[in-house]
N, CA and C of each residue as an Amber inpcrd file, in Angstrom:
protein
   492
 -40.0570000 -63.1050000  91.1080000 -39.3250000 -61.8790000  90.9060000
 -40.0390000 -60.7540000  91.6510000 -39.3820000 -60.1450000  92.2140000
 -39.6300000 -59.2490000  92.7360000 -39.8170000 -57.8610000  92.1640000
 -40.5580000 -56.4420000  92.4820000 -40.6570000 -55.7540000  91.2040000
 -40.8660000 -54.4450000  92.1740000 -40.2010000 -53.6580000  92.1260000
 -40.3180000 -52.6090000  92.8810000 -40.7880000 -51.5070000  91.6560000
 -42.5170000 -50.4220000  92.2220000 -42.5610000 -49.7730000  91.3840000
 -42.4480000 -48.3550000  92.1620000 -42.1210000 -47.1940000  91.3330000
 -41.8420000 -45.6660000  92.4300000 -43.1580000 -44.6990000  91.1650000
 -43.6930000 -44.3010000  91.4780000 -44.7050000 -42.9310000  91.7280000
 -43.7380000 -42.2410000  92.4050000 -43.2900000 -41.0200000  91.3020000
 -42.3260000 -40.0000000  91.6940000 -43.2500000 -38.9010000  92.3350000
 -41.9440000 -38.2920000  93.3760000 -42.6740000 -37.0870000  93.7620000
 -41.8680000 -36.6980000  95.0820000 -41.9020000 -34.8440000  94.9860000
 -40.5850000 -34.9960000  96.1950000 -41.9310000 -34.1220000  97.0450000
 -43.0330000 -34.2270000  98.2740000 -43.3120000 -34.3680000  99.0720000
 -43.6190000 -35.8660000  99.3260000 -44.2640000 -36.1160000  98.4790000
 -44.4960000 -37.7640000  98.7990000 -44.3290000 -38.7110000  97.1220000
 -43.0800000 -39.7880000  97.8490000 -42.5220000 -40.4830000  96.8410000
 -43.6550000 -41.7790000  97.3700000 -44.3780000 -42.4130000  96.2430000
 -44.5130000 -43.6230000  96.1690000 -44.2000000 -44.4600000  95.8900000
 -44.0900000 -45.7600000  96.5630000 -43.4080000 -47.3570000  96.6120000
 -44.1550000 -48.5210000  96.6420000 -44.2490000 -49.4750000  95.8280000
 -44.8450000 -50.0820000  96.1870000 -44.2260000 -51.8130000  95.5780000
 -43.5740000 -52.6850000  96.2840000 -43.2670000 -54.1420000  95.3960000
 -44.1630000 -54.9290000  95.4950000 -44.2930000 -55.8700000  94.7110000
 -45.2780000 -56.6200000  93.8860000 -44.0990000 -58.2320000  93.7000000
 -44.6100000 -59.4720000  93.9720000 -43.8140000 -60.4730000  93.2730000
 -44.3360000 -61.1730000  93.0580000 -43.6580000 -61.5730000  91.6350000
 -44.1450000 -62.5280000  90.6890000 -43.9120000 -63.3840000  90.7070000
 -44.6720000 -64.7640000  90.3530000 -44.3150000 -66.2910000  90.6960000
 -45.1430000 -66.9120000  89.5730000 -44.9370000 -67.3610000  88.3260000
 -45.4050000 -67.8770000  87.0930000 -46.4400000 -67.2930000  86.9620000
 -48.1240000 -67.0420000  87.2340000 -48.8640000 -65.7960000  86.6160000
 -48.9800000 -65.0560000  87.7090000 -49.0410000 -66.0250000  89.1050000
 -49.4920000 -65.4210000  90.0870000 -48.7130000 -63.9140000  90.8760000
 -49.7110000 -62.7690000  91.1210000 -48.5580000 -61.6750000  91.8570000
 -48.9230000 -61.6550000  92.8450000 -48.4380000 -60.8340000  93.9230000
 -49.1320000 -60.6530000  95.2500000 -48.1450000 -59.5610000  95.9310000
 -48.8290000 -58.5450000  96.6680000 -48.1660000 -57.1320000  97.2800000
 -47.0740000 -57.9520000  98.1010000 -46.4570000 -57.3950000  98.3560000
 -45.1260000 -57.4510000  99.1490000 -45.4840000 -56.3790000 100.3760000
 -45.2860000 -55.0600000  99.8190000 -45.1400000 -53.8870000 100.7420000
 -45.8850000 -52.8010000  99.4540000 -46.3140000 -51.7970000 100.5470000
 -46.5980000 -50.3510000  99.6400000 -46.6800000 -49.4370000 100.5900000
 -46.1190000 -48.3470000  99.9830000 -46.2840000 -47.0820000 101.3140000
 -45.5690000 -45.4150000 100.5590000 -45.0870000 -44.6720000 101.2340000
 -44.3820000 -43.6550000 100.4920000 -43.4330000 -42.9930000 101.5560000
 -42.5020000 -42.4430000 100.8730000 -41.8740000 -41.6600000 101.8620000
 -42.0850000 -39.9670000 101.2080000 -41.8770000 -39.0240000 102.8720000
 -42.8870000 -37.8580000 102.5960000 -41.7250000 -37.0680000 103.1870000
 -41.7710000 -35.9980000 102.5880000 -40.4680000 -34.8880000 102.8950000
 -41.9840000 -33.4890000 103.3180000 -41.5940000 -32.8590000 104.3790000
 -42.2380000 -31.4550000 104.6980000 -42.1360000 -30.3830000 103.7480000
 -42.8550000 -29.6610000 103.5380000 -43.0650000 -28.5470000 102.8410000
 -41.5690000 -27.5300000 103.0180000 -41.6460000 -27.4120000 104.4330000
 -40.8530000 -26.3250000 105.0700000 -39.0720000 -26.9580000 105.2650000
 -38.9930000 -28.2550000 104.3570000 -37.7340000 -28.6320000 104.3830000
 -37.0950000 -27.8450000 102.9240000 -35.6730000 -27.6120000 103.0840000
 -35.0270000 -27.3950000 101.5370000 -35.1200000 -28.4350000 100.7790000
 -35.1480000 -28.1040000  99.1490000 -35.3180000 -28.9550000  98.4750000
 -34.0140000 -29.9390000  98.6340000 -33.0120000 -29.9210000  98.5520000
 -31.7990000 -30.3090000  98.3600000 -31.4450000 -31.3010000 100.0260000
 -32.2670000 -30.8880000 101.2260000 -32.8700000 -31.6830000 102.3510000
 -33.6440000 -32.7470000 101.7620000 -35.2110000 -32.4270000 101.0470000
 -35.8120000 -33.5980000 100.7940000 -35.0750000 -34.4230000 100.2430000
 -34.4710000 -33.9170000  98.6410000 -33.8950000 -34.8380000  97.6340000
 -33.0340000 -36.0100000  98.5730000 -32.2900000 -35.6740000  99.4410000
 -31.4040000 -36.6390000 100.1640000 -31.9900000 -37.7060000 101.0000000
 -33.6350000 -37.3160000 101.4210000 -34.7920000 -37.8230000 102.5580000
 -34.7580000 -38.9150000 101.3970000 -35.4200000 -38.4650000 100.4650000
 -35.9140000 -39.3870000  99.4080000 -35.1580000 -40.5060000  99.0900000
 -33.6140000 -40.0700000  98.5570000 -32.6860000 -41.1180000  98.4230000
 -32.5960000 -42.4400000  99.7690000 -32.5150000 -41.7600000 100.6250000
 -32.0190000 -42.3990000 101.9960000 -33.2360000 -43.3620000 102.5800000
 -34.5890000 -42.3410000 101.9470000 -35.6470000 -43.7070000 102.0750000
 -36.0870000 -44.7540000 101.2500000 -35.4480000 -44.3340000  99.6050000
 -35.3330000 -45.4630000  99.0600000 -34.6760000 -46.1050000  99.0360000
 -33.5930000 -45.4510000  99.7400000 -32.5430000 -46.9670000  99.1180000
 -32.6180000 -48.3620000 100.5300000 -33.5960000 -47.3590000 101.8700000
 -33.7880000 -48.7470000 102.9020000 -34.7900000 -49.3010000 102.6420000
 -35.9310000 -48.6680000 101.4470000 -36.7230000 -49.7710000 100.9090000
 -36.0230000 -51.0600000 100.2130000 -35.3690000 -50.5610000  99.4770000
 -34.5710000 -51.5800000  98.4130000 -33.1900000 -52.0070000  99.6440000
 -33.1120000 -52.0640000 100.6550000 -32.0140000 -52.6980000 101.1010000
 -32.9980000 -53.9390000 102.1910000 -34.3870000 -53.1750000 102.5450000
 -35.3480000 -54.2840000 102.9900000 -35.9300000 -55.3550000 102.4160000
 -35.9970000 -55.2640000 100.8920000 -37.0640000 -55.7350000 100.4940000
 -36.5460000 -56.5480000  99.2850000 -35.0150000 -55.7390000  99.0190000
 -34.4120000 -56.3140000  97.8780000 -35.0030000 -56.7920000  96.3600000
 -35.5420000 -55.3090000  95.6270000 -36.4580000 -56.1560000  94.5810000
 -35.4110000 -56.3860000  93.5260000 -35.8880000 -56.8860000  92.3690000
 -34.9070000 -57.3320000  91.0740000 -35.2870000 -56.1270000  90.2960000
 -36.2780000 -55.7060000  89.9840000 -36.3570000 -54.7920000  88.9040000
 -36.9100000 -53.8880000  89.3890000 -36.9530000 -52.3860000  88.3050000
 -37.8480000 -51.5140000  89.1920000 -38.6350000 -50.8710000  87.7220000
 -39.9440000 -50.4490000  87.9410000 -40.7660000 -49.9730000  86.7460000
 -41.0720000 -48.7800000  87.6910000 -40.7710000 -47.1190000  87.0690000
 -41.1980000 -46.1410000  87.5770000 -41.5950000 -45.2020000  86.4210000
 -42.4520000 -44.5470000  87.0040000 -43.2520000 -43.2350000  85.9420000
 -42.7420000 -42.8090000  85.6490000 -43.4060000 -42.5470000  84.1140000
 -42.7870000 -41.4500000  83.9000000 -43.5470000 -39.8590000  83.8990000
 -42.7420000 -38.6750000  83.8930000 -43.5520000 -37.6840000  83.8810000
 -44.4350000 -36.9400000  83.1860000 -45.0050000 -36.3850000  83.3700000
 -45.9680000 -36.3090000  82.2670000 -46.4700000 -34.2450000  82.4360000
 -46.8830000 -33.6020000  81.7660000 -46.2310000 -32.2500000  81.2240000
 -47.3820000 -32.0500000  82.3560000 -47.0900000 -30.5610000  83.3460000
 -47.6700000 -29.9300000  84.2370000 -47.5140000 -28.7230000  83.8030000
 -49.1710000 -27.7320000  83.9080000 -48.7500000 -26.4460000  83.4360000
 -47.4910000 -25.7780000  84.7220000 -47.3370000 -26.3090000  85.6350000
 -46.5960000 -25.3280000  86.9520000 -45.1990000 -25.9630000  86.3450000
 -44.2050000 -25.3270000  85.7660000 -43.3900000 -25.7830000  85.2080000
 -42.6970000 -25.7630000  86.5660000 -42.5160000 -25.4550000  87.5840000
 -41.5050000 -25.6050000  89.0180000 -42.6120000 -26.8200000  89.3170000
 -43.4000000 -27.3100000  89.7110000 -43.6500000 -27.9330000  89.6820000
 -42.9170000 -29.5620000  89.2240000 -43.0930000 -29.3300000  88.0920000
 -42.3680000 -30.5160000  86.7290000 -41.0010000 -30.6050000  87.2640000
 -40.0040000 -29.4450000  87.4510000 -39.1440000 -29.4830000  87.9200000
 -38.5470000 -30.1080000  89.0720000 -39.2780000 -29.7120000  89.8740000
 -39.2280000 -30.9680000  91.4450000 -39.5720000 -31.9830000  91.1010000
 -40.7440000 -32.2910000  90.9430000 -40.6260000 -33.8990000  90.5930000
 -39.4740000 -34.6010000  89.5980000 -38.9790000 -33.4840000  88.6550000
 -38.0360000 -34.3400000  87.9990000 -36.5860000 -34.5010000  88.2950000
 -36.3420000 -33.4280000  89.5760000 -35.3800000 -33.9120000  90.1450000
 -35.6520000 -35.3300000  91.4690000 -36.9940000 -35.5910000  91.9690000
 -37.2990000 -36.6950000  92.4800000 -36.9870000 -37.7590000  91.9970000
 -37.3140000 -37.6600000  90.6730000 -37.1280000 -38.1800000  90.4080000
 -35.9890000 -39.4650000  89.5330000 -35.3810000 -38.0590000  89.2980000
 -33.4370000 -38.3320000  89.1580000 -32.9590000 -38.9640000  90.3890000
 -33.4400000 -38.7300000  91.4240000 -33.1660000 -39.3780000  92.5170000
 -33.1270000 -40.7340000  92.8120000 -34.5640000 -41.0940000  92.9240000
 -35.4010000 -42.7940000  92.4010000 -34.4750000 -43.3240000  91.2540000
 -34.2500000 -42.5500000  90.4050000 -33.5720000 -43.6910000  89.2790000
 -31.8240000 -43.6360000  89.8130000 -31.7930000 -42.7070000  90.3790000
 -29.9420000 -42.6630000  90.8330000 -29.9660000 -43.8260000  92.0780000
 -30.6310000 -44.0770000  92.9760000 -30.7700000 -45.0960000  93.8460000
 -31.0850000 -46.2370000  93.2240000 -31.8560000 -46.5280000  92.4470000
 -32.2470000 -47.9080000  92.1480000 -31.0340000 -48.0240000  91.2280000
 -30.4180000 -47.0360000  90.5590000 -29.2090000 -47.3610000  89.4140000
 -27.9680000 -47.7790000  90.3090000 -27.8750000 -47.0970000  91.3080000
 -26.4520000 -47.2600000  92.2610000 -26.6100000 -48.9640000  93.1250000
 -28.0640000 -49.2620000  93.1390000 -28.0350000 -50.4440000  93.7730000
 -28.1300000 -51.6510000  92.4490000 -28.0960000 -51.3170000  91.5050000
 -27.6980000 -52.4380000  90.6190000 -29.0320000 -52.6870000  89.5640000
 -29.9670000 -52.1620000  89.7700000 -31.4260000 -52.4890000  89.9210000
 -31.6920000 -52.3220000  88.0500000 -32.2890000 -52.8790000  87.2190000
 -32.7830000 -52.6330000  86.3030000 -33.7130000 -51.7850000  85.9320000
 -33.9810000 -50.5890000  85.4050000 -35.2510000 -49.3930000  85.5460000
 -35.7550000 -50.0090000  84.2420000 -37.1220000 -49.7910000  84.1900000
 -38.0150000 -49.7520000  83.4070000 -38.8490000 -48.6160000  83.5110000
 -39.4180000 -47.8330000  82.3570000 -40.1400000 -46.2920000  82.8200000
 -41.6430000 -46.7440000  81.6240000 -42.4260000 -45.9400000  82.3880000
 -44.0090000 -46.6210000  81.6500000 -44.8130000 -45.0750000  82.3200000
 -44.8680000 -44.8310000  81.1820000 -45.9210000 -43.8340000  80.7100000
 -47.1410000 -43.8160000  81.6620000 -47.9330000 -42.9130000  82.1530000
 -49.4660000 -42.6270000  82.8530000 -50.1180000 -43.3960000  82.2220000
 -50.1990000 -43.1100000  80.7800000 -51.0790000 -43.7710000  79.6870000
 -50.7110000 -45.4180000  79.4950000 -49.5780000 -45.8410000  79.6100000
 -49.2150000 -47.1970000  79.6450000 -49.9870000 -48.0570000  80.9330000
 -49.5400000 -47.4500000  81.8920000 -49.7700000 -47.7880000  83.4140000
 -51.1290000 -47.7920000  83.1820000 -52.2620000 -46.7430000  82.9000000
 -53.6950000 -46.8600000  83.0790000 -54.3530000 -48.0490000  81.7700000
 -53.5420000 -47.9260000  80.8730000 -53.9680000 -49.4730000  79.7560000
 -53.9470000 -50.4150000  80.1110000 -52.9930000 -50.7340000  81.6280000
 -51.9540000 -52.2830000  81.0850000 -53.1960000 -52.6880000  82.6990000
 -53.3810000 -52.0400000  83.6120000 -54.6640000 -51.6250000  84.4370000
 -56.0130000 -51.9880000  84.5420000 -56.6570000 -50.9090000  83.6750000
 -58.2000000 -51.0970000  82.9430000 -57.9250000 -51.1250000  81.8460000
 -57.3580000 -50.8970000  80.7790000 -57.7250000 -51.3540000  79.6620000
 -58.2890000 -49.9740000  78.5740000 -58.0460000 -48.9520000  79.3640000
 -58.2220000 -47.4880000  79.3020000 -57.4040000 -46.3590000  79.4910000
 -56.5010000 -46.1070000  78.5650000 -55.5510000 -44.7460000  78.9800000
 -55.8130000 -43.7070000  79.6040000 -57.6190000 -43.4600000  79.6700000
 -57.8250000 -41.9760000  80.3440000 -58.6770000 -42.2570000  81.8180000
 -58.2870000 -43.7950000  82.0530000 -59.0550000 -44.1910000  83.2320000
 -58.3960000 -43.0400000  84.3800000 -59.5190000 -42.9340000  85.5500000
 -59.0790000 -41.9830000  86.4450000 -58.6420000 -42.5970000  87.3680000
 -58.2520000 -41.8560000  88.9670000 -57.3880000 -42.6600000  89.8120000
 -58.1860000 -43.7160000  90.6750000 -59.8290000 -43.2450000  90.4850000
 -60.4510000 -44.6110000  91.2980000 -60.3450000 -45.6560000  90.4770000
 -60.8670000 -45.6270000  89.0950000 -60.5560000 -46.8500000  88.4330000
 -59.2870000 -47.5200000  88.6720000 -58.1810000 -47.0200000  88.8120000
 -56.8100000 -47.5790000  88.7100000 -56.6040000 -48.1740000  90.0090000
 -57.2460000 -47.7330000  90.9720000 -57.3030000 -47.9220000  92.4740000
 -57.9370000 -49.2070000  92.5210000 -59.1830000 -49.5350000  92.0910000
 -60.0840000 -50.3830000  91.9680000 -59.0900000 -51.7520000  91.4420000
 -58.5780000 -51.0400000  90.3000000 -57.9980000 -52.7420000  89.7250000
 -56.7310000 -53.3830000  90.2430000 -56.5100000 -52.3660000  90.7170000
 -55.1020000 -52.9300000  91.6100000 -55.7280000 -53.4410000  92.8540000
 -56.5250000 -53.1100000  93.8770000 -57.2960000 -54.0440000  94.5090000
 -57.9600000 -55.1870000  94.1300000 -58.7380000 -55.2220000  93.3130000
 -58.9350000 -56.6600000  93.0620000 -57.9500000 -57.3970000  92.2940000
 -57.0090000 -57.0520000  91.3960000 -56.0830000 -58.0830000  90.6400000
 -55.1030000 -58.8960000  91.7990000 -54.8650000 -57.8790000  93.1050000
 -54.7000000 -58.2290000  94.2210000 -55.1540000 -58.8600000  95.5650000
 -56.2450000 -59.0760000  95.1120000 -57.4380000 -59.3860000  95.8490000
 -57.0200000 -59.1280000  97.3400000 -57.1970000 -57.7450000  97.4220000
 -57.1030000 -56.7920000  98.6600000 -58.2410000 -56.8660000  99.2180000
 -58.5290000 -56.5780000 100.8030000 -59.6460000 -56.0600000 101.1660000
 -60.2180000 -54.5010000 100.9530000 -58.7510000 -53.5690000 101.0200000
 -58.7040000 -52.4500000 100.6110000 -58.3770000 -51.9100000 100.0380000
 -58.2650000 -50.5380000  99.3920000 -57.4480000 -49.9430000  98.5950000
 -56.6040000 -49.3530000  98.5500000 -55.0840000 -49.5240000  98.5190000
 -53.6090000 -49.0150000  98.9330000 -53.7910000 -47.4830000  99.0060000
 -53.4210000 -46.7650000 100.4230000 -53.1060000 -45.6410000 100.5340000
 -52.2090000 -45.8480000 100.8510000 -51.3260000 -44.2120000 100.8590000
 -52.2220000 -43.2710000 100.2730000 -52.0600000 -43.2020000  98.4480000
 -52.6400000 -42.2620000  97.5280000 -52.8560000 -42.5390000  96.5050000
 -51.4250000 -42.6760000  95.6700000 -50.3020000 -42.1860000  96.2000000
 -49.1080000 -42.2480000  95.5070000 -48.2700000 -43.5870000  96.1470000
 -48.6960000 -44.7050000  97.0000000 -48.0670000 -45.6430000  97.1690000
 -49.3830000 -46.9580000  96.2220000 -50.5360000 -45.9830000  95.6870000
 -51.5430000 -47.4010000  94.9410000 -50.7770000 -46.7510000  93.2870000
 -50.2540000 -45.6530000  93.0070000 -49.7880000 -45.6650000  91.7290000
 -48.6990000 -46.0300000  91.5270000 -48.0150000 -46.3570000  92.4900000
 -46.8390000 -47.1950000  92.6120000 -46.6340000 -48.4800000  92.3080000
 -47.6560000 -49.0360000  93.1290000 -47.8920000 -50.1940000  92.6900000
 -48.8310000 -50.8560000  91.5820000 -49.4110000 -49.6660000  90.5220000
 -50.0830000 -50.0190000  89.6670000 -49.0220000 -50.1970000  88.4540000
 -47.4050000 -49.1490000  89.0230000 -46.7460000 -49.0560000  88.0150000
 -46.0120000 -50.8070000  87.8170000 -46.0750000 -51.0740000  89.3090000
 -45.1370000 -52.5060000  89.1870000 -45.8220000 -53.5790000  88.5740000
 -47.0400000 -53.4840000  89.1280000 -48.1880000 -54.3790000  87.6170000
 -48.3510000 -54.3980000  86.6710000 -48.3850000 -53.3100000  86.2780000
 -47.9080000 -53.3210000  84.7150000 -46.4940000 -53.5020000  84.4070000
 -45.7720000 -53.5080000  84.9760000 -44.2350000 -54.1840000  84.6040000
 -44.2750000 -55.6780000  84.5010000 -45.1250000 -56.3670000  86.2020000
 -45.4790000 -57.6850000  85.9540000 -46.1820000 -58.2380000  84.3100000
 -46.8910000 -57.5140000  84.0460000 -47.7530000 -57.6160000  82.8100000
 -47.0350000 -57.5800000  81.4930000 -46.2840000 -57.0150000  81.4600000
 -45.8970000 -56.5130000  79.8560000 -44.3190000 -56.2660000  80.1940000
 -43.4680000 -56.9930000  81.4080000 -42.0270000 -56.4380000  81.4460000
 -41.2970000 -57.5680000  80.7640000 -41.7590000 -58.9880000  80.4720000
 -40.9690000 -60.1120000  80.1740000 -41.0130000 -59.4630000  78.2130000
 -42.3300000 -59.0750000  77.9310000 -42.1960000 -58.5350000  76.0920000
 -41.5960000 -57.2720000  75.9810000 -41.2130000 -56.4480000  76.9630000
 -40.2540000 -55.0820000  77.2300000 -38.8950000 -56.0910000  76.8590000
 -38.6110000 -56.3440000  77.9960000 -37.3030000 -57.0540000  77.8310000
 -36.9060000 -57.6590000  76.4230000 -37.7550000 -58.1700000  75.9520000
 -37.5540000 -58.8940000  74.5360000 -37.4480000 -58.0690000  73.1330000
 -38.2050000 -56.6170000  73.5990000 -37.7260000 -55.7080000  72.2220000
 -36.8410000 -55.1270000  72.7490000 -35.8010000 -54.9650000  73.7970000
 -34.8320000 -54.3740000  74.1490000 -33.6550000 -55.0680000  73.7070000
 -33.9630000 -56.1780000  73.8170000 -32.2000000 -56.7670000  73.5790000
 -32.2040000 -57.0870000  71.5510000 -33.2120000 -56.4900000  71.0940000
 -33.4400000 -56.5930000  69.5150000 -32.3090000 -55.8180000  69.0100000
């Protein structure tokens, strides 16, 4: 199975799929797509769509596990990303795709084993659970794919209190 995870964000959206094969995972792809400062928002939002949806028309994943947001004092801030993020879930929803959403704190547990782990730790374990030589840049295409690992991890017992 294939597992597409998104690290929201409207200068730079992170992507990253991951597939699963009985325990074993292994990267697929990771990367981000990046909208300019000096573009309109309502320009990016469409960049964003148009580059996710040729991720997911390349790569074709089955499911998708994306962040969720988490409270920023810059409330415009919060705001852009959460229209990014309406975005990410309107593309992966229009292509058929199953969303799953997992918490900072979920994502850094399911990880290290630590909710307040920081971004090298999280960096770290997604390289070796991957047994990378390196560590996925830039940092919003390695939280991307930390999100799809933890979907690998804990999405088959998601699924099972959902249909309860």
């Amino acid at each position: 199975m294939k597992i597409l995870g998104i690290d929201p964000g409207y200068a730079i959206m992170g992507y990253g799929i991951v597939e699963k094969k009985g325990n074993s995972v292994t990267l697929v792809t990771a990367g981000a797509i990046t909208t300019p400062k000096e573009m309109m928002m309502s320009d990016r939002l469409k960049t964003l769509y148009a580059g996710l949806m040729d991720v997911i028309a390349e790569y074709q994943p089955e499911e998708v596990a994306i962040e969720e947001l988490y409270f920023n004092t810059n409330a415009k801030t919060v705001i852009f990303v959460g229209e990014a993020r309406g975005v990410a879930i309107l593309a992966c929803s229009n292509s058929g795709l199953p969303i799953f959403e997992y918490t900072p704190l979920q994502i850094k547990t399911s990880m290290t084993g630590n909710g307040r782990a920081d971004k090298k730790q999280v960096q770290f374990m997604v390289k070796k659970l991957l047994r990378l030589d390196d560590i996925i840049r830039p940092d919003d295409a390695a939280d991307a794919v930390a999100a799809a690992l933890a979907h690998a991890n804990t999405g088959e017992s998601r699924k099972k209190m959902m249909q309860r």
